[in-house]
C-alpha positions in Angstrom: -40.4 -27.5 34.5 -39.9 -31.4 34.4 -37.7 -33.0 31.3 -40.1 -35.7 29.5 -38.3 -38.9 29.0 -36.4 -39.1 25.7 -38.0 -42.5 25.2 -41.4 -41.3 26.1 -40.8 -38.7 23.1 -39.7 -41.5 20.5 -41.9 -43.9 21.5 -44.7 -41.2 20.9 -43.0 -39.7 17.0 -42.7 -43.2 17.0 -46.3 -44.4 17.3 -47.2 -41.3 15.5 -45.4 -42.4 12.6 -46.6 -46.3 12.7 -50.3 -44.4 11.9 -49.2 -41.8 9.3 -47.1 -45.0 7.3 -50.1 -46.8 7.3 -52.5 -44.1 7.0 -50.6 -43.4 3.5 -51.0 -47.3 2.5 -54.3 -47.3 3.0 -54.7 -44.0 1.0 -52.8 -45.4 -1.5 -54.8 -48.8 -1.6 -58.2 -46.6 -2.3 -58.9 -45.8 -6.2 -61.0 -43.5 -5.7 -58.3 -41.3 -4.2 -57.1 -40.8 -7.4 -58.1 -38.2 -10.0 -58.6 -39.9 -13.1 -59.7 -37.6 -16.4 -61.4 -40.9 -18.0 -63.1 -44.0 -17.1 -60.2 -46.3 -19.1 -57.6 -44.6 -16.7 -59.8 -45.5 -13.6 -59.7 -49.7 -15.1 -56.0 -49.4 -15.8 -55.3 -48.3 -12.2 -52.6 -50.0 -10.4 -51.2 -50.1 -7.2 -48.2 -47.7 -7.4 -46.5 -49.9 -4.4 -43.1 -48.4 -5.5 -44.1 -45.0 -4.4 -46.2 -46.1 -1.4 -42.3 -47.3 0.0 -40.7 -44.1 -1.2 -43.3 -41.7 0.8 -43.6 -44.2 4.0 -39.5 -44.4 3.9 -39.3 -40.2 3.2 -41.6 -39.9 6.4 -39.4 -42.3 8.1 -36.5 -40.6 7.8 -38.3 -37.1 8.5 -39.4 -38.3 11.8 -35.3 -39.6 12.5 -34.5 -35.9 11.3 -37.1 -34.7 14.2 -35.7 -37.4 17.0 -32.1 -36.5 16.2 -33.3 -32.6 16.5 -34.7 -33.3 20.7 -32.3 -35.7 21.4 -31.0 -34.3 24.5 -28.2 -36.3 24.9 -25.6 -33.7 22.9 -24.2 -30.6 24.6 -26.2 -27.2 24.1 -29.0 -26.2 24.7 -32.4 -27.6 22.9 -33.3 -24.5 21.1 -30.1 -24.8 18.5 -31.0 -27.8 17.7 -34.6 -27.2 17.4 -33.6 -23.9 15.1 -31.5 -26.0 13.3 -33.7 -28.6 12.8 -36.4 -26.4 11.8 -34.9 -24.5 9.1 -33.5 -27.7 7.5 -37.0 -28.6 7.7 -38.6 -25.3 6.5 -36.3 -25.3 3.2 -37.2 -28.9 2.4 -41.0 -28.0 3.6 -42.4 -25.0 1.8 -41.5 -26.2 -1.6 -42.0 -29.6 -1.6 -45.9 -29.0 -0.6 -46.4 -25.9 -2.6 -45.4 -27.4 -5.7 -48.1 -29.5 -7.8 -50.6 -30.9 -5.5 -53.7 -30.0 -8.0 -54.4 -33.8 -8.8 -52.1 -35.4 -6.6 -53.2 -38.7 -5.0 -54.6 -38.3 -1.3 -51.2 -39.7 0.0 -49.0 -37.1 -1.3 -51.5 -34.8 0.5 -50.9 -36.5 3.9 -47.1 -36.5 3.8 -47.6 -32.8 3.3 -49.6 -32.6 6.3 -46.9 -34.8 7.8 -43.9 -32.7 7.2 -45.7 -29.8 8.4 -46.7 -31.2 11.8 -43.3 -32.2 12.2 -42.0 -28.7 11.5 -44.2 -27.2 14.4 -43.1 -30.1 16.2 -39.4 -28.4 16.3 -41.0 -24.3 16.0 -42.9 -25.1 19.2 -40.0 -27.0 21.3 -37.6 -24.4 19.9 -39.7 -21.5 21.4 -40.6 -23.6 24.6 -36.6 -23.8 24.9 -35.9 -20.2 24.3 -38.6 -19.0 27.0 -37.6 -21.4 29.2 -33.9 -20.4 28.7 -35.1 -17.4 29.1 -36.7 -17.7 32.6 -34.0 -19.3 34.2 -31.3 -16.1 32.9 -33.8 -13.7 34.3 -34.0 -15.4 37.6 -30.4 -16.2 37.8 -30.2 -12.4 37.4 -32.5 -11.6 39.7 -30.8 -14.1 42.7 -27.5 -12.2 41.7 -29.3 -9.2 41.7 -30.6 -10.2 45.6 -28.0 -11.5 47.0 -25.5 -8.3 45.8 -27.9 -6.1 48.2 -27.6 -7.7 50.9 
């Protein structure tokens, strides 16, 4: 099974990212992604730019969680780092998107969908690895296996 190119992988998270960052500005740009109990809230309404950054940066720094995670570059095998990866990811995951998202703006909605992409980003590359690891035991095996009968 061929490797894809580690640039090929962060250009696409990359890319990915680029769209979800501005995805959540425009989200946040739209009033009427809001939930506002009165009409004097809904005139009041400002731009809350300040957490706008802090979502786009928190994604930003998911996805360098994620790169650092299928970076093949260290020793070992993918599938620790994917299981690592993931768990870190799973603990920060589950709560942070179960918690209060009754009336929360559209944005905070997105991350969550985000973070969870991300997280079966590393589930599926972590399972890929372990079959694939998998695979090549058995067949070693099997070689071994062959070549002792002869």
């Amino acid at each position: 099974m061929p490797r894809v190119p580690y640039h090929r992988i962060t250009l696409l998270l990359g890319l990915a990212y680029v769209a979800s960052a501005g995805f959540v500005v425009r989200l946040g740009l739209n009033p009427r992604t809001y939930f506002f109990s009165t009409p004097e809230q809904r005139a009041t309404w400002t731009v809350p730019w300040l957490a706008l950054a802090f979502v786009c940066l928190l994604m930003l720094g998911e996805a360098l969680v994620v790169l650092t995670a299928l970076d093949p570059r260290p020793e070992g095998p993918l599938w620790r780092r994917g299981a690592l990866g993931a768990t870190a990811f799973a603990v920060w995951t589950v709560p942070s998107t179960f918690l209060g998202f009754l009336h929360a703006p559209a944005y905070l909605t997105w991350h969550a969908l985000w973070v969870w992409a991300l997280l079966a980003v590393l589930v599926l590359s972590t399972g890929v690895s372990l079959a694939t690891a998998g695979v090549r035991r058995l067949s070693a095996r099997r070689d071994q296996d062959g070549r002792a009968d002869a």
